[in-house]
C-alpha positions in Angstrom: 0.0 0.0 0.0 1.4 3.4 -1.1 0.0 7.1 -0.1 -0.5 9.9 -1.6 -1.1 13.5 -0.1 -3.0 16.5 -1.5 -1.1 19.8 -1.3 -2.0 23.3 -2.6 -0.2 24.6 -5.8 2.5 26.4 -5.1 1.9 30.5 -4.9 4.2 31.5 -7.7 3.0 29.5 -10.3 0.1 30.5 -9.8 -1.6 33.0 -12.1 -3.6 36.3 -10.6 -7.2 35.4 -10.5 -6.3 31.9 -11.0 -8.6 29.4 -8.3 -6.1 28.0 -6.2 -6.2 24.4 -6.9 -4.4 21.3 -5.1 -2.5 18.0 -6.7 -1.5 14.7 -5.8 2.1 14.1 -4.1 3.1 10.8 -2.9 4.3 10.4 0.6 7.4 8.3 0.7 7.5 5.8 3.2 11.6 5.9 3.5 14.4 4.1 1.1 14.6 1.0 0.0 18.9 0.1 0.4 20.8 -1.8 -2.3 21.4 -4.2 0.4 17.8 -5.0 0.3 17.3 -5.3 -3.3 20.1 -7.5 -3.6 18.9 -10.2 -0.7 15.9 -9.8 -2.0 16.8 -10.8 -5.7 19.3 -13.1 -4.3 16.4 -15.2 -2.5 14.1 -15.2 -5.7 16.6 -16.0 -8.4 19.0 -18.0 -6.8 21.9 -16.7 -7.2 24.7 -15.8 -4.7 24.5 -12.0 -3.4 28.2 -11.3 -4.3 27.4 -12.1 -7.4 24.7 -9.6 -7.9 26.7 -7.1 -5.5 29.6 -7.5 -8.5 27.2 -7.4 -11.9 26.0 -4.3 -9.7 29.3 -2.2 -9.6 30.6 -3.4 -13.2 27.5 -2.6 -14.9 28.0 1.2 -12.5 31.9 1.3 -13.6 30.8 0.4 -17.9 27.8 2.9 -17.6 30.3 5.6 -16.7 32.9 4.7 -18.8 30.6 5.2 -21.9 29.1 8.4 -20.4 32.7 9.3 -20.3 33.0 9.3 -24.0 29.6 10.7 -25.0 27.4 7.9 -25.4 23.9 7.7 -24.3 23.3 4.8 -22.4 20.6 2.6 -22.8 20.1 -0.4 -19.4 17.4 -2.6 -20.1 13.9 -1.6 -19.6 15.1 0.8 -16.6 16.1 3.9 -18.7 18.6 5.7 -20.6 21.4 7.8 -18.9 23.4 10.9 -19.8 26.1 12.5 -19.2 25.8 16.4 -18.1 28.7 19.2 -18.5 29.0 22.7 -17.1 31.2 25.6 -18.0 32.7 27.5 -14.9 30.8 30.5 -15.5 28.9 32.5 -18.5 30.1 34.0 -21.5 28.5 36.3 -24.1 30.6 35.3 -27.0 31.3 31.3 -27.3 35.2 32.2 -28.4 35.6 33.7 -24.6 34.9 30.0 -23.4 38.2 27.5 -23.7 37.2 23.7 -23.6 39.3 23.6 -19.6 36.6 25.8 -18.3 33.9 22.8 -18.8 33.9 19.9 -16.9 31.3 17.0 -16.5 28.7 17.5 -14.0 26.6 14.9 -13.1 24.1 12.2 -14.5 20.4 12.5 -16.3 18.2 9.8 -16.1 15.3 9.2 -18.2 13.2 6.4 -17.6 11.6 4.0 -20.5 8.0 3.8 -21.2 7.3 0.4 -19.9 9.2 1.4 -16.6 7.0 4.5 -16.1 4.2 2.9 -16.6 5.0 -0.7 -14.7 4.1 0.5 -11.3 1.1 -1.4 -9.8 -0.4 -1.3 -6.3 -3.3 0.1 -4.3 -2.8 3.8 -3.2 -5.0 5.3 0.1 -4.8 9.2 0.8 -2.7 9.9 3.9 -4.1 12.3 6.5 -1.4 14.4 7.4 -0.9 18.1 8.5 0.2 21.3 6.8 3.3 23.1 7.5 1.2 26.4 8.9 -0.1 23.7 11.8 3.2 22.6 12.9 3.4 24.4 15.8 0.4 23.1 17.2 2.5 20.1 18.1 3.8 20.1 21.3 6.5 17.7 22.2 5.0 14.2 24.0 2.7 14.4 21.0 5.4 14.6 18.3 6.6 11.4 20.5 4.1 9.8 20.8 3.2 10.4 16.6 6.7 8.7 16.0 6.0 5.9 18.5 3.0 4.8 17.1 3.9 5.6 13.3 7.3 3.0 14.2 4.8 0.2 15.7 2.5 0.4 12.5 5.8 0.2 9.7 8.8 -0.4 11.6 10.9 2.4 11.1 10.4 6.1 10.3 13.0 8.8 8.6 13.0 12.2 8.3 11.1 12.7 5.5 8.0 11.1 6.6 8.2 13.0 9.8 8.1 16.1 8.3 5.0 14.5 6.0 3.5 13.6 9.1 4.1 16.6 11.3 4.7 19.7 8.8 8.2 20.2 10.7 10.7 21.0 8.4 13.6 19.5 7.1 15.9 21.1 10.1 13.7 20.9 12.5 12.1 17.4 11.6 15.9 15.9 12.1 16.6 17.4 15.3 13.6 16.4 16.8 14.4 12.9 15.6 17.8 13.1 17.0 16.8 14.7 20.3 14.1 11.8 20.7 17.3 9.0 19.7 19.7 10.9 22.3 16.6 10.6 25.3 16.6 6.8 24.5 13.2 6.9 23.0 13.9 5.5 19.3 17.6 4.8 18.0 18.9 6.2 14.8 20.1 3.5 12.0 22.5 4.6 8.9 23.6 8.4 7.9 22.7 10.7 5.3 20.0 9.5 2.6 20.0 6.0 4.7 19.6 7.2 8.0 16.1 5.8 9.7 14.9 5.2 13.3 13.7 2.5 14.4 12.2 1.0 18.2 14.7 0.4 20.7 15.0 -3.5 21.6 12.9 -4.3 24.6 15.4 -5.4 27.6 14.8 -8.9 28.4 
């Protein structure tokens, strides 16, 4: 089961006299890790982790290779990737430009067709709160919200706090650390992978 949110369209692109209207947004639930996707492959297929682990990083190290030298990419029915270049800062005339001053910069993806449209599964609307309520939350709430939203799914991350409570990004992680450092929930991973989870009930 996925969810999905409805938000208000942003102010400035909307038009003067234009009805302020709302759209769908999907609430994320948290990340999914390689790790997982590997096992989980792994225990479907057969085949040894390490072995999907190193098709993993040599398709990674061909994809950039190629990129490299100005291919398109294509990778099965995920997508096509792209290479992207920028020039250290803007010129007028193209002669004032020399071919040192731009350097690669980053990745495009573009997904195929049948990838776009392969997603299946039921989606409910999620009740959750706008950021002009979020100070109505007062502290053993916000505790009590994590608690309870960690029972029902196991874990909860920063991004579905802030969903949930309207906190935002700042604030939403140091709440989450404050509630790790008093003991109440305990912080897994860092960066894009950090989660919290339950602490383990003492025997």
């Amino acid at each position: 089961m996925a969810y999905y949110n409805l938000k208000k369209k942003p102010s400035l692109t909307t038009k003067e006299g234009e009805t302020e209207t709302m759209y769908a947004d999907i609430v994320y639930s948290g990340t999914i890790p390689a790790e997982r996707l590997i096992r989980t492959v792994a225990k479907r297929t057969g085949f040894k982790e390490g072995v999907i682990d190193g098709i993993l990083t040599e398709l990674k190290d061909d994809v950039l290779e190629y990129l490299g030298e100005g291919y398109h990419v294509e990778l099965g029915e995920f997508g096509f990737f792209s290479a992207k270049v920028k020039a250290s800062r803007l010129v007028a005339n193209k002669n004032d430009l020399r071919s040192e001053s731009v350097a690669f910069d980053g990745v495009n993806f573009r997904a195929s067709k049948s990838f776009r449209q392969g997603i299946r599964g039921d989606l409910e609307r999620k009740k959750c709160v706008d950021f002009n309520t979020s100070r109505k939350w007062d502290r053993e709430a916000l505790k009590r919200l994590v608690l309870q939203y960690i029972r029902q799914h196991g874990f909860i991350t920063r991004t579905t706090y802030t969903e949930l409570t309207g906190r935002l990004k700042n604030t939403a992680l140091a709440d989450l650390k404050s509630f790790a450092s008093e003991g109440i929930i305990k912080r897994i991973g860092h960066g894009n992978q950090m989660h919290f989870v339950a602490l383990p009930k003492e025997e």
